[in-house]
N, C-alpha and C positions, 0 to 999 in steps of 0.2 A: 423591512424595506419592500420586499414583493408580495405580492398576493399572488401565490404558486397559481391555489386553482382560479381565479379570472385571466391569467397569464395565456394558460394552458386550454384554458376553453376560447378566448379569441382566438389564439393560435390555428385551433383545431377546425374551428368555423371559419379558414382562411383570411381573418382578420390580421392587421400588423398588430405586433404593441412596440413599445416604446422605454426603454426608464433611461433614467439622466442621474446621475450619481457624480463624486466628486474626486473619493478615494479608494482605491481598492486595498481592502484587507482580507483576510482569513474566514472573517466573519461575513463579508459580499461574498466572497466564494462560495461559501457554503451554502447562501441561498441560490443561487447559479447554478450548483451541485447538483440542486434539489430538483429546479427547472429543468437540468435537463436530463433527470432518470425520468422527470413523468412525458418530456416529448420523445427519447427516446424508447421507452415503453410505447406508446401509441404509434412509433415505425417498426416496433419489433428489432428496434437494431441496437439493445442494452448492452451487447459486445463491442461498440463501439464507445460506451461511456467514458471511458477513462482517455482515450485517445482524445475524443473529443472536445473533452474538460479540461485536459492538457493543453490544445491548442488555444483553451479560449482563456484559461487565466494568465499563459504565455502574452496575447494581446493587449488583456484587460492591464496586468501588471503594465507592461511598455509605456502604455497609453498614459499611465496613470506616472509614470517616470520620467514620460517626457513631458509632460504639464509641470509636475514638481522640480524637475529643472529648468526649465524656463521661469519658474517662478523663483527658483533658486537665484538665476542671472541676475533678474530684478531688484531682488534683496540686497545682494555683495554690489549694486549698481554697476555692473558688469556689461556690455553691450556682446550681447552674444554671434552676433554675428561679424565682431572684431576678433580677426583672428588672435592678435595677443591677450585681449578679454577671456578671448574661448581659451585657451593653454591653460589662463594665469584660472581661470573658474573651474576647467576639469581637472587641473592639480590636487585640488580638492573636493571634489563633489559627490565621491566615494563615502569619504570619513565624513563631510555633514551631510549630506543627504540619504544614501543609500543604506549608509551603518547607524542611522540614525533615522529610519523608515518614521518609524511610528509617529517622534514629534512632526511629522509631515503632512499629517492629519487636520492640524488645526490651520497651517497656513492654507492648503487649499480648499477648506469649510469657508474659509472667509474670501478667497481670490475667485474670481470669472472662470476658472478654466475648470471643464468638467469631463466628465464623459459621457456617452449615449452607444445604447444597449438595444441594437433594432433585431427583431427578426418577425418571420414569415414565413408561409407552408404556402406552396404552390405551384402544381403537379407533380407532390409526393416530394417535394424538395424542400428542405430547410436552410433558408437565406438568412445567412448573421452579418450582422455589420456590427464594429464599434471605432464609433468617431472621438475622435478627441480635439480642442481647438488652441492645440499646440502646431503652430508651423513646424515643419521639418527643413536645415537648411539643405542647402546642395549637398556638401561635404560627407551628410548625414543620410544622405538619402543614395550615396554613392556607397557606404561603408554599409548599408544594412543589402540594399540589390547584390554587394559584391558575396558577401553573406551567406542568402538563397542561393545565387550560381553557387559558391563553394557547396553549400551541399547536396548539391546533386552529385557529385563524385563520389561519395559518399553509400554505401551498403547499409550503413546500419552504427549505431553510436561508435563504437569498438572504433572504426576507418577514423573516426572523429578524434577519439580518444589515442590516438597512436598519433595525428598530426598535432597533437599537444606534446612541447617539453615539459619538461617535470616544473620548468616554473613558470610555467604559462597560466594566465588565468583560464578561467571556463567564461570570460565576456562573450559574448553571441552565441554560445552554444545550445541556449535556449529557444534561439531560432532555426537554429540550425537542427534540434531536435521538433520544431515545427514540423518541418522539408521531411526529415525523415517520417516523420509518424502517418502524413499525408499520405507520403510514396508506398510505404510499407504497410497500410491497413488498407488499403482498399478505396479511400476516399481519393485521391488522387492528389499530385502537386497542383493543376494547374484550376484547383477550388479554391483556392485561396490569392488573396494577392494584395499587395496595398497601395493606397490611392493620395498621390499626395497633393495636397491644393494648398493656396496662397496662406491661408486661412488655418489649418485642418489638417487629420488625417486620419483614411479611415481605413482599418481592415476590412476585408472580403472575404467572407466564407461561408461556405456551400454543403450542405450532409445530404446525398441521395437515400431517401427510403428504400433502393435496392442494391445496398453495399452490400458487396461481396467478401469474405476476408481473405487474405492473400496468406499463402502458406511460403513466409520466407525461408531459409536457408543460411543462418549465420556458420562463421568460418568455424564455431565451438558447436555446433550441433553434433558432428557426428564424432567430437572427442566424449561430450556428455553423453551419449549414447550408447557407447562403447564401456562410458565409467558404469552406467546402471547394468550395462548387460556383464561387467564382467566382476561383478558383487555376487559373493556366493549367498545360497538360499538360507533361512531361518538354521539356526542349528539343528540339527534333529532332535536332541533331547527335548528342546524348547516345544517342537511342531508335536512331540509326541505328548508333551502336558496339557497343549492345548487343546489336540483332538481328545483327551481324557474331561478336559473341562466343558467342552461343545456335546456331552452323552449325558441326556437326562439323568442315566440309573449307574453314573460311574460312581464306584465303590473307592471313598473316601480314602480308605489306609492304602490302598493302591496306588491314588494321587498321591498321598503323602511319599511313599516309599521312592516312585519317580524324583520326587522333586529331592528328596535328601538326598539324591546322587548326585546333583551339584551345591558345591559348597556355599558359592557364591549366591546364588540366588533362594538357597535357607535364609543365609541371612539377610537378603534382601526382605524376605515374606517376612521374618519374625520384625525386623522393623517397622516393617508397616503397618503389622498386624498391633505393634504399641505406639503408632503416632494417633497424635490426638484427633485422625481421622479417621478413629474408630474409639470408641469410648466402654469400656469394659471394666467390670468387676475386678476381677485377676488380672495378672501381669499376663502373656501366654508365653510360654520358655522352652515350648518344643513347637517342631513343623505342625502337626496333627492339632496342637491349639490352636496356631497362628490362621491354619487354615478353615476351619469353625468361624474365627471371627470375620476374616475378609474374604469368604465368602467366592463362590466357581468365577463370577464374572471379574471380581476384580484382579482376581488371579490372574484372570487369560488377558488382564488389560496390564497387568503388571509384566508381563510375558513377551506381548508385545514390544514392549520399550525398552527389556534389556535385551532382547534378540536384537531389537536393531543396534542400540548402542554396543552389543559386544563389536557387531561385523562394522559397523561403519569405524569406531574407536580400535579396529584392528588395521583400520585401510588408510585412514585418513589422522591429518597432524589432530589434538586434542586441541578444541577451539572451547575453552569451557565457558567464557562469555554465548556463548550458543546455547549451550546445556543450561547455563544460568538463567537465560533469559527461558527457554522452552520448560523449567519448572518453575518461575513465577508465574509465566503464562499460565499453568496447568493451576495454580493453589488460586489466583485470578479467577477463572475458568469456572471452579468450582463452588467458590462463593458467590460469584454471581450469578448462577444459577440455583442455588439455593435461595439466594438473598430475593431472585425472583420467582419463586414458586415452581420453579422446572425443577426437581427432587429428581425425578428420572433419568433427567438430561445431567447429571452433574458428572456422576463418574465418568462415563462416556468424555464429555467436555475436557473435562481434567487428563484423559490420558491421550486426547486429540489437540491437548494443551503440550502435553509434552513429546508429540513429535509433529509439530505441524512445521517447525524451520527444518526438517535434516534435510533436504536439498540444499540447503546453502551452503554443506561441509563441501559438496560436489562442485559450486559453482567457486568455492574459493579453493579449488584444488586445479581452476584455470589462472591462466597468465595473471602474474601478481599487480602489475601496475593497471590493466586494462581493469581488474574487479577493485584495484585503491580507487580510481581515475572514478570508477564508475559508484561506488560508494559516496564517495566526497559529492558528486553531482546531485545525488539523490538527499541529501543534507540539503547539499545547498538549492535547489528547488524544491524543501519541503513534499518531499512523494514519496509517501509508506506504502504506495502500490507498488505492483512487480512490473509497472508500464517497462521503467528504464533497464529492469535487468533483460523484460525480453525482445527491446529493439537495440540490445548491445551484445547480449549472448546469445541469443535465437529464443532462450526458453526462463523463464522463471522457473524460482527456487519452489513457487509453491508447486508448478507443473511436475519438476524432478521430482519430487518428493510425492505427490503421488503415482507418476510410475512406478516409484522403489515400493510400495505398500502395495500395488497391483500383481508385481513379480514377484512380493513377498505374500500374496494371498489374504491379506487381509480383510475384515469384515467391511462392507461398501459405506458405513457412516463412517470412519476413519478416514477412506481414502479421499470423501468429498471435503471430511473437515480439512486433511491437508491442502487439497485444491482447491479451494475456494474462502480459503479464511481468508484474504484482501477482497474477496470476489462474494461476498454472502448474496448480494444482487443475482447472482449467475449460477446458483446453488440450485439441486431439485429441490421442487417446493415440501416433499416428507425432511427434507434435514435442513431445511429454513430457520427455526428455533434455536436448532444444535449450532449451526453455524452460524448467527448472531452471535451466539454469547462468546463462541471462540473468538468472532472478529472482535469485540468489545474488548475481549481479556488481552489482548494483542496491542490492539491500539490505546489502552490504558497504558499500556509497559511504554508503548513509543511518547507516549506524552508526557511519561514521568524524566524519560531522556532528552526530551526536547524534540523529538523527533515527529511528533505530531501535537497536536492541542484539542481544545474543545469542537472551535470551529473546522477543523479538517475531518470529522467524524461523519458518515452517512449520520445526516438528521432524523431521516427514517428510524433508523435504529436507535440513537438513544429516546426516542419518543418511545418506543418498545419499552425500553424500561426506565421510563419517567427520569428520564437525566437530559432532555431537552432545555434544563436552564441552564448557565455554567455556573454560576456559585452549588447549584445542588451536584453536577457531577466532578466540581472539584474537592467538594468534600467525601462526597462518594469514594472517592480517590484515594485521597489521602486517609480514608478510614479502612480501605481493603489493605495501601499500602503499610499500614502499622499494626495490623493483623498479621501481613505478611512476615513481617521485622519480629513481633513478638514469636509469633511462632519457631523463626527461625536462629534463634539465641542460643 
């Protein structure tokens, strides 16, 4: 539907553009997505991507809900602006409309009502508008104003999520994390605003080329803060095999001798040393084989991941849905970069596969309802970023999780893979490759849960590895995920 770079080059030349579309789905996102990593690139302001993206499919969705319901009215020959028409129409308009998004598609492909996608750069300022030519009644236009005012009272999602009963829906809360994200990144509330005419309605919003980011303060900062700094260090036995592994001329029966002092982690090596990711003649049935076959690096990457897991599995409840997913991540991780010619990049990938979640043991060891509350939102607006853990708890899981490898001294492609696997945009450009394939291996897992899909995927990236069509990366998919299954029988 867009042509990125003619978009992006009027833009640039201070020209407007324009597109008019009908319905917003996954797949319009994604080209939106794409539009605005190349004009945020060109203000330097890619920290604001995902905020920004947030607020505009927030819009575009609305826009696109209140055309389909009016078109909805129409249908049930409903007069919508009858108050007992409107009761008897939103009684239901949940279950056929909303829970039934998709077939919505084709009514308004055929109906008048559409939408329009303006924007323009001028002096350093990005003016977005999107119109839609659905009226908004009074009623509706009072319930969304009262909306905005509610949240300004508002700190941060958490304030939000605590004026919720446990059977309250999350209806407006999406706008209400508009307000917030405005207020809380630097862009301001009063850039945004909506316009309502006889006819029409249109959002207003505004991105200065010299946003600043605001360093907030949620009420769980300084309890998370507290949890990383009161985590004791690597075990020593562990720190002392891997300073033996990091010495060019370390004497083999030596390493061995260390590591047969713990029990558990012999048998870790000799397993691994016979999975079928390593392929060998002999079985190996002592430490001194095992360690012949997989070799100094893998060691110290196998090292890493039971040092964390002993202390974290000694502190925190056993969440093994975590652990489950952070080793499919890793066998993911590792065939896709194989499968694309990164051989180098694999092992690495695969053990920055398996601790790229362990902040989230941290973040679900805060307040139980406020991280259900705040899970269930993040479902339900489709968002595999860490936007909504860190405007509800101050900090994402992938941020915690790299502090704890920073305090645990870890090697600096590790600590980026945990930081930036939702974030590969924001990654230094040496571990740009490495942190693709984790963010891929990642977001394959969430798609196979429903928790992301083809179209929710940086485009950028799967064009990296030729999975830009979705029949090709859903076979891709499904051919890593039966790899995964065989292997693990």
């Amino acid at each position: 539907m867009l042509d990125i770079d003619d978009l992006v080059t009027k833009l640039i030349k201070g020209q407007p553009i324009s597109v008019r579309f009908k319905y917003t789905n996954d797949k319009v996102l994604q080209e939106f997505h794409v539009l605005f990593i190349h004009i945020l690139a060109y203000f330097d302001q890619l920290f604001l991507l995902e905020v920004s993206f947030t607020i505009l499919k927030e819009i575009l969705y609305n826009a696109s809900k209140a055309n389909a319901k009016r078109l909805f009215f129409i249908r049930e020959a409903l007069d919508i602006s009858n108050p007992e028409d409107y009761q008897k129409g939103m009684a239901i308009f949940a279950d056929e409309v909303t829970m039934k998004w998709t077939e919505q598609q084709a009514y308004l492909d055929k109906s008048d009502f559409y939408i329009q996608f303006d924007a323009k750069i001028k002096d350093n300022i990005l003016y977005i508008q999107a119109e839609n030519n659905a009226p908004v009644l009074p009623e509706e236009q009072e319930r969304i104003q009262k909306r905005i005012e509610a949240a300004k009272k508002y700190n941060d999602l958490s304030d939000a999520f605590m004026d919720m009963s446990d059977s309250t829906e999350s209806a407006g809360l999406g706008l209400i994390l508009t307000q917030i994200l405005l207020k809380n990144s630097g862009i301001g509330r009063d850039k945004f605003r909506i316009e309502f005419q006889p006819d029409k309605t249109i959002a207003h919003f505004q991105i200065s080329g010299q946003v600043v980011p605001i360093i907030t303060n949620s009420k769980f900062n300084e309890q998370i803060l507290n949890e990383i700094e009161g985590l004791p260090p690597l075990p020593q036995s562990v720190s002392k095999i891997i300073m033996l592994c990091n010495k060019p001329d370390t004497d083999i029966n030596i390493l061995t001798n260390e590591i047969e002092k713990d029990a558990v982690l012999s048998a870790d090596l000799l397993k691994l040393s016979n999975s079928s990711l390593f392929i060998t003649r002999n079985k190996a049935n002592t430490v001194l084989s095992a360690v012949k076959v997989v070799g100094l690096k893998n060691i110290k990457n196998m090292l890493y991941v039971s040092g964390v897991r002993k202390i974290m599995g000694n502190r925190y409840e056993k969440v093994q849905k975590i652990w489950d997913h952070c080793a499919k991540c890793s066998f993911f991780a590792k065939v896709i970069a194989m499968d694309n010619s990164r051989h180098k990049l694999a092992d690495l990938a695969a053990t920055g596969g398996l601790l790229h979640d362990i902040g989230k043991l941290i973040i679900l060891s805060l307040d139980k309802k406020i991280v259900e509350k705040m899970n269930n939102f993040q479902i339900q607006e489709k968002d595999s970023s860490v936007l909504i853990e860190e405007f509800t708890v101050g900090i994402s899981h992938a941020d915690i999780g790299g502090r704890l490898l920073k305090k645990w001294s870890f090697p600096e492609d590790l600590i980026h893979i945990v930081e930036f696997h939702h974030r590969p945009f924001l990654a230094p450009p040496e571990h740009k490759d490495l942190l693709e394939i984790v963010y891929l291996a990642n977001m394959m897992l969430d798609a196979l849960e429903n928790r992301a899909n083809f179209f929710t995927i940086n485009q950028e990236i799967l064009k990296n590895f030729k999975l830009d069509n979705e029949a090709v990366f859903n076979k891709y998919l499904e051919k890593i995920d039966l790899q995964f299954k065989a292997s693990h029988q």
